[in-house]
Legacy VTK file of the C-alpha trace (Angstrom):
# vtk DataFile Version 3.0
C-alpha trace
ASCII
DATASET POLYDATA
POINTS 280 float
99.159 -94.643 213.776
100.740 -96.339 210.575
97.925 -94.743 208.341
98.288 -91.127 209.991
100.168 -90.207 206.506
97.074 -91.419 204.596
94.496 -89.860 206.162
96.216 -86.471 206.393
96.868 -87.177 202.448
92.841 -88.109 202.597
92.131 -84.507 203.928
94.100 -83.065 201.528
92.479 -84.884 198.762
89.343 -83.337 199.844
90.461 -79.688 199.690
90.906 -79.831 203.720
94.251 -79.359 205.567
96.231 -81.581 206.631
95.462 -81.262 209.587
98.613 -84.439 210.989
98.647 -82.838 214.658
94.939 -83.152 215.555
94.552 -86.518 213.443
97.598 -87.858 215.445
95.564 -86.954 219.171
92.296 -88.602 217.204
94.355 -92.004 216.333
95.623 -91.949 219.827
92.775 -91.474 221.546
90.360 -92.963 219.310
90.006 -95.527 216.636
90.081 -95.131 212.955
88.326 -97.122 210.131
88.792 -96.832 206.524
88.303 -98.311 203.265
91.687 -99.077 201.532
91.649 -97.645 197.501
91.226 -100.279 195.385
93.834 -98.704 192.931
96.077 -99.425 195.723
96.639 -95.147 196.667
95.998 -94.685 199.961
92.295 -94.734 201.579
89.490 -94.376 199.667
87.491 -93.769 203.032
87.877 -93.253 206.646
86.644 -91.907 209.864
87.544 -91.758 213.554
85.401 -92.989 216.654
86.233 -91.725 220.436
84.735 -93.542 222.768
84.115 -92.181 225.997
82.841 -93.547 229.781
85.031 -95.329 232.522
84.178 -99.251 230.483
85.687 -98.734 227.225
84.396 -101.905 225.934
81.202 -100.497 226.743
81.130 -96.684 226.116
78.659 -94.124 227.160
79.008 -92.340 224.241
80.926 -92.161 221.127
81.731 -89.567 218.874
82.408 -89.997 215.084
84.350 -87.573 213.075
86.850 -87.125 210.073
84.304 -88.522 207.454
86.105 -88.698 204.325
85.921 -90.119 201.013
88.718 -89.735 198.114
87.574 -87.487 195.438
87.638 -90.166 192.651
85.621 -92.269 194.875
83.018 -89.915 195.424
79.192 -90.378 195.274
79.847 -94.604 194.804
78.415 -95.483 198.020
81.461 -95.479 200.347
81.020 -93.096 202.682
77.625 -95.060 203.245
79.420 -97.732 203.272
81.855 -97.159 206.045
78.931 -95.218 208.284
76.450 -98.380 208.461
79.823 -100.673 209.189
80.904 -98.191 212.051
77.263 -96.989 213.685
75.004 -100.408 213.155
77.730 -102.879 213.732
80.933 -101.193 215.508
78.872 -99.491 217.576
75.631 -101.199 217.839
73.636 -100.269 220.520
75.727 -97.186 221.840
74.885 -93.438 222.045
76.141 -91.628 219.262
77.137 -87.627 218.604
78.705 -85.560 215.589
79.283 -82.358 213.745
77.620 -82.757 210.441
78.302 -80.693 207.344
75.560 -79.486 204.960
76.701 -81.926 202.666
77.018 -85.228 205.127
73.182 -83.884 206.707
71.346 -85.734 204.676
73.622 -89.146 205.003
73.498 -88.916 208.541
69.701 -88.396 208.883
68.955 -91.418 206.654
71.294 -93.273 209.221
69.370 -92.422 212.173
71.075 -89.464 213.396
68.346 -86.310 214.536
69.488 -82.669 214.717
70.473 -81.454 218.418
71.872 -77.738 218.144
73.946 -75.739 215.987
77.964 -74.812 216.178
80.003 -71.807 214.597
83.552 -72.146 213.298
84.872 -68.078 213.976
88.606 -67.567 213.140
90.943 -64.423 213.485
93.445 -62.420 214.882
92.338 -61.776 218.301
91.938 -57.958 219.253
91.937 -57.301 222.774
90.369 -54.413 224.748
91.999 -54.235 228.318
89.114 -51.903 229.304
86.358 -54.490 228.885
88.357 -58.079 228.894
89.759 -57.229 232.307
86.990 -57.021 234.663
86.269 -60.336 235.165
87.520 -61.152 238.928
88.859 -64.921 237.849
91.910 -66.224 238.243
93.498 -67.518 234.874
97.086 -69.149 235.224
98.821 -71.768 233.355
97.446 -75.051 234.677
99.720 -77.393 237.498
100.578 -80.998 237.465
98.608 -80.935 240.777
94.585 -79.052 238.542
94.776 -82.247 236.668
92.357 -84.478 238.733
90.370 -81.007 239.455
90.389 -80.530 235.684
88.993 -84.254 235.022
86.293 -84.051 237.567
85.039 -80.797 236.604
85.580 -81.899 232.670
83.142 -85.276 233.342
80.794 -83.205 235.305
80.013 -80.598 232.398
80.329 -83.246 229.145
78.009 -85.659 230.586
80.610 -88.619 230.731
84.175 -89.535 231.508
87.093 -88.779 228.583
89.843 -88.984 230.731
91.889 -90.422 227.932
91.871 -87.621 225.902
92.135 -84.843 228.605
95.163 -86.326 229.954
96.764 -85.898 226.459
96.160 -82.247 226.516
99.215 -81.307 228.103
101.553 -82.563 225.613
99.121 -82.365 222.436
98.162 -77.964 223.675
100.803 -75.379 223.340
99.086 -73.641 226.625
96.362 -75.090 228.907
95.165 -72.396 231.350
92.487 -72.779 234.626
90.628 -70.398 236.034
89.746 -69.955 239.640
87.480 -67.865 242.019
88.624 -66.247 244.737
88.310 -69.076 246.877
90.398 -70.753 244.721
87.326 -73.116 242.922
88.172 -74.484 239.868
85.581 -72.430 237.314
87.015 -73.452 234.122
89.606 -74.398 231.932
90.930 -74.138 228.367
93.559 -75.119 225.989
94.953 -73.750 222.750
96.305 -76.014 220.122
98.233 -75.867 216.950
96.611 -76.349 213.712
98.377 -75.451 210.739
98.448 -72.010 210.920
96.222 -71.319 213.498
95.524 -71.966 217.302
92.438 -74.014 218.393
90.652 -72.833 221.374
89.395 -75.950 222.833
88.170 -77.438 225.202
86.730 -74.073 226.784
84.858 -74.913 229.935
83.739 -72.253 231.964
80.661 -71.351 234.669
79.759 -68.309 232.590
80.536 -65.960 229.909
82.853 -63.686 232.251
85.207 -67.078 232.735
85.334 -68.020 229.560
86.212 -64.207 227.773
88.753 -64.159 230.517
90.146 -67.502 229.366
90.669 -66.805 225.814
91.753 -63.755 226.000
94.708 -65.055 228.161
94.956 -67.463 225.451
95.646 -64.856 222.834
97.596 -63.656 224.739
100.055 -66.300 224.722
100.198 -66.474 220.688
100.585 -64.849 217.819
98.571 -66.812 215.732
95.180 -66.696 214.540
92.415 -68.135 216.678
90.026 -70.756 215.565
87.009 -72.402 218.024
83.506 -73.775 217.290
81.155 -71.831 219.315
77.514 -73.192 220.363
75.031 -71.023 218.564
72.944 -70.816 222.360
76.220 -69.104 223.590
75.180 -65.967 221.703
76.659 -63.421 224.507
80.065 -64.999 223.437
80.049 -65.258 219.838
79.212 -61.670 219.396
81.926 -60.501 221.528
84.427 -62.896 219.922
83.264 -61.309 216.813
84.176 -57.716 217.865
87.739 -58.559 219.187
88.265 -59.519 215.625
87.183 -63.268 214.726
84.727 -63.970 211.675
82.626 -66.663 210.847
84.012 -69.231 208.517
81.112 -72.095 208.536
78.625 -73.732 210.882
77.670 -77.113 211.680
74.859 -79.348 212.832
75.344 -81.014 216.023
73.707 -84.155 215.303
72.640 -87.132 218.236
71.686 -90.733 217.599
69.750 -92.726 220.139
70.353 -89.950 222.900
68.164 -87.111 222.624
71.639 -84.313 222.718
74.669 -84.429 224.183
75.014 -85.448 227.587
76.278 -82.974 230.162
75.731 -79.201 230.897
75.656 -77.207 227.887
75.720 -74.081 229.632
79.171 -74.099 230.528
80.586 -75.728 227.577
81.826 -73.188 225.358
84.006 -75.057 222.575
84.813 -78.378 221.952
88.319 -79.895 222.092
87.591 -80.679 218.092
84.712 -81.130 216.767
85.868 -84.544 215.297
85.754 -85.865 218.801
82.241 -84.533 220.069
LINES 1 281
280 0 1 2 3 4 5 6 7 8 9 10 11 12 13 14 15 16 17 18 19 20 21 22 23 24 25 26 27 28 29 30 31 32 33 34 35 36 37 38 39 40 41 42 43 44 45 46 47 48 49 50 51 52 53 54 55 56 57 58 59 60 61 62 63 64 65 66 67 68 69 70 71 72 73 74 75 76 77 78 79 80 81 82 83 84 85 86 87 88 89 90 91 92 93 94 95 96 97 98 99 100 101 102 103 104 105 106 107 108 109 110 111 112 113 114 115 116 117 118 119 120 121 122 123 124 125 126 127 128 129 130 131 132 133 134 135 136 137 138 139 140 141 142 143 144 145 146 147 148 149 150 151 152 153 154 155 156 157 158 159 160 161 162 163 164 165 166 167 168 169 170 171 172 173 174 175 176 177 178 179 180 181 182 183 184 185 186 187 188 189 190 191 192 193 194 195 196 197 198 199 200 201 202 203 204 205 206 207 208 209 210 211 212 213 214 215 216 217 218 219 220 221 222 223 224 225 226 227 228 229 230 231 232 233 234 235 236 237 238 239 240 241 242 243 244 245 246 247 248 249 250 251 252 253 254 255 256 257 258 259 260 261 262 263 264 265 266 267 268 269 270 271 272 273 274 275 276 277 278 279
C-alpha cells in the first residue's frame, strides 16, 4: 500500500484518473508489480494480480489488471516486460482472465491470451421510469450483516470460483450494497455501487435475470446522485439497451480476454457487471 500514491500518479500520467479508491481495494486484495523509473520518479510500470480460489498459494484463477506504463517510457519494451515476469513466471501454470484495450490486444495475444467475449463501459445520469422499472416482483433492500455468507455462496456459484477476499471488503469499500430476494425470501442477486471520482460504479451486479438486475440498479440510482458507470457483457443485450434509454451512453468497450481456460469460469448468464474490470 506504500506505492498506492505512485500508481494513482501512474494513471494520471497516462491520461486516466486517479482512480486512489479502487486501486486501494486492488492493493488490498490483490498484489501489485511494477517497474521502478530509472530517473528515480515514481513507476515506470505496474499492474495488479487478484488471485482467486480457497488455496491462495495455488489459485484457480487470476485476474490481471491496471497495465500501465509511464508516458516517457512508452513503446521501450516495459509493459512486455512486466507481462512475461507476471503471466510465465508469477503465475506459471495458472488460469488467467482480463479486460484488454484495443491498444494492449495485440500484446496480450502475442502472450498467449485468446479472445473470450466482449464488455461495454455505459456511463450517465440514471433516468428512471416508475411505470416500467417497478414491475419486477423482487425484493431489493440494503444488504444485512446476517446475507453475507448467502451473498458469498451465491457470488462463488455464478463466477466460477471463490473471491471471498474481495467480497468481504465490499461493505466498507461500496457506498450501498443491496440484495434482492423472491418471495420466498431466495437470495436472487446482489449489487453494490462504489465511488469513483465522480461517478458511482455499479458492480458486482449478480442477478437470475434481467428483471433482478433492472430492479437492482435502479434502487441503486436511487440512492445517489451521481452518475452511473458499469461494464456490461455485450450477450446481456436486453440490459444494455434499456440502460441506454434510462439515460447511460457508451463510453468504450473491451475484450474479455482468457489464457489457458477457454472463458471465464462460472455462469455468465447471471453476471451482469463486474466488481472492476481490473479484477476479472
Amino acid at each position: 500500500m506504500d506505492d498506492l500514491p505512485r500508481c494513482a500518479d501512474l494513471s494520471e500520467d497516462r491520461g486516466w484518473p486517479r482512480e486512489v479508491h479502487k486501486w486501494g481495494l486492488l492493493l488490498a486484495a490483490g498484489d501489485g508489480y511494477g517497474i521502478d523509473a530509472p530517473d528515480g520518479q515514481g513507476l515506470a510500470a505496474a499492474c495488479v494480480v487478484t488471485r482467486y480460489g480457497q488455496t491462495p498459494a495455488a489459485p484457480e484463477l487470476a485476474a490481471i489488471g491496471m497495465v500501465l506504463v509511464a508516458d516517457r517510457y512508452a513503446r521501450q519494451g516495459l509493459g512486455r516486460r512486466l507481462m512475461r515476469h507476471v503471466c510465465d513466471d508469477v503465475l506459471k501454470g495458472v488460469p488467467l482472465t482480463l479486460h484488454a484495450t484495443p491498444y494492449g490486444r495485440p500484446l496480450y495475444e502475442e502472450l498467449g491470451f485468446a479472445s473470450a467475449g466482449r464488455a461495454e463501459m455505459l456511463r450517465g445520469t440514471f433516468r428512471p421510469d416508475g411505470a416500467v422499472d417497478s414491475h419486477d416482483g423482487s425484493t431489493v433492500r440494503p444488504a444485512a450483516v446476517e446475507d453475507l455468507s448467502r451473498i458469498l455462496a451465491l457470488d462463488a456459484e455464478v463466477f466460477g470460483t471463490d473471491r471471498t477476499h474481495m467480497i468481504v471488503r465490499l461493505p466498507a469499500f461500496a457506498d450501498q450494497l443491496l440484495v434482492a430476494e423472491d418471495g420466498e425470501g431466495t437470495l436472487t442477486g446482489y449489487a453494490a455501487a462504489w465511488p469513483n471520482m465522480d461517478t458511482h460504479v455499479v458492480g458486482p451486479l449478480i442477478a437470475r435475470d434481467t428483471d433482478t438486475a433492472r430492479a437492482l440498479v435502479t434502487a441503486l440510482a436511487a440512492g445517489t446522485e451521481r452518475p452511473l458507470r458499469t461494464d456490461v457483457d455485450l450477450r446481456h443485450e436486453e440490459l444494455r439497451g434499456w440502460l441506454k434509454e434510462r439515460g447511460l451512453e457508451s463510453v468504450s468497450s473491451n475484450t474479455v480476454m482468457t489464457r489457458d481456460i477457454p472463458g471465464p469460469p462460472g455462469d455468465w448468464t447471471r453476471r451482469w457487471a463486474p466488481l472492476t474490470v481490473a479484477a476479472g
